[in-house]
Structure formats: C-alpha cells, structure tokens
N, C-alpha and C positions, 0 to 999 in steps of 0.2 A: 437626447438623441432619440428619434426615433426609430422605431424597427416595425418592420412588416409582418402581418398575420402568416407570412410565407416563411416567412425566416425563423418565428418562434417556431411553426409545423414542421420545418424542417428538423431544427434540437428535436422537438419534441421524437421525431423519429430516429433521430439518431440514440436517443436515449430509452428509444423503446418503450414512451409515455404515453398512455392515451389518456389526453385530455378534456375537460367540457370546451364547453365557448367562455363560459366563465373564468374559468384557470387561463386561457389561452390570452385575454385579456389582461389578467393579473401579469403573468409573468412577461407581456408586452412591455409594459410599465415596470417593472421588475429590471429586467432585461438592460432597458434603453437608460437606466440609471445606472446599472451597474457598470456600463459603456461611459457613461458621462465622468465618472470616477477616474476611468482608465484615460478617457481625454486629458484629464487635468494633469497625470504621469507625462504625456507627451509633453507637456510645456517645461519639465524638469530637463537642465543641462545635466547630460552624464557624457558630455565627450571624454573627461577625465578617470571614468569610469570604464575598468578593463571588462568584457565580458565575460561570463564564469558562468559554469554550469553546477555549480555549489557554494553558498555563499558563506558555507561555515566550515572551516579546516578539517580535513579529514585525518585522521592516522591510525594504525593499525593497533587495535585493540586485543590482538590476538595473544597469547602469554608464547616464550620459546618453546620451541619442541627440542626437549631436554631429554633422554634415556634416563628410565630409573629402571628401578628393580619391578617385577610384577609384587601384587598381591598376592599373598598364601591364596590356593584354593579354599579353603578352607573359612577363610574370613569372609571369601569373595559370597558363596554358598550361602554362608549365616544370614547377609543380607536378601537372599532371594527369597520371594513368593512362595515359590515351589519348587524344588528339588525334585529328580530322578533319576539315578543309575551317577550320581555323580554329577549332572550337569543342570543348568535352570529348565527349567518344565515353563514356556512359554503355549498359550492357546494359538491354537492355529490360525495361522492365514490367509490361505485358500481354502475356500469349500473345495471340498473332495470328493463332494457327490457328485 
C-alpha cells in the first residue's frame, strides 16, 4: 500500500517528530507495509467473533477487606526511618519557603 509524503508528515506531527527527508522516506515504506499486514486481517472471517474490548478475562485481584486488630505502636515505630515525639518523622513535602 502506498502512503503519501502528507500522511507520513502528518504522524510525523502528530507525534511531535521532526524528521529528515531520509527518515520521512523510510518510514513511507515502513508505514505502507505495516498497512499491507493490517490488509491481510481484513480478509479474516470473524463474524462469529463477539467484539470485546479485552481479550483476556479480567477478575478482581483485590484480597477482602477483613477488620483485624491494629498493630502495637510500638512494633509499628520499630520499623520506621525516623521517630519523633512518638510518631514517624517523615521529610517534607512542600517547600516552605
């Protein structure tokens, strides 16, 4: 298939490319095969084929939200960085200048 010097310029711009004359070429030829590929799909029967916007089963991977007990403070602590006044000592977020 061929494709037009317009039509790669146009990708090109949509992709925010800038290309030589050389590249622009290549991916002509690039382009119009990757199109010939997508031709050959047309010739496949999928009337029997449901349309789907996921073609692999999804399901919730999430675990239950179950109540337990907290963590002692105290365990919780052990693992932190940095400790202050009792609670984690996290660096700041916003400048405050």
């Amino acid at each position: 298939m061929s494709i037009e010097r317009q039509q790669v310029d146009h990708v090109a711009a949509l992709a925010r490319l800038d290309l030589t004359d050389a590249e622009r070429e290549r991916l002509r030829g690039e382009l119009g095969r990757i199109l010939e590929a997508f031709q050959v799909l047309d010739t496949l029967d999928t009337s029997g084929i449901p349309p789907t916007a996921q073609v692999i089963p999804l399901g919730n991977v999430e675990r239950g939200d179950t109540v337990a007990d907290p963590l002692p403070r105290g365990q919780v602590l052990r693992n932190a960085p940095r400790v202050e006044d009792g609670q984690i000592r996290v660096p700041p977020v916003l400048d405050e200048s």
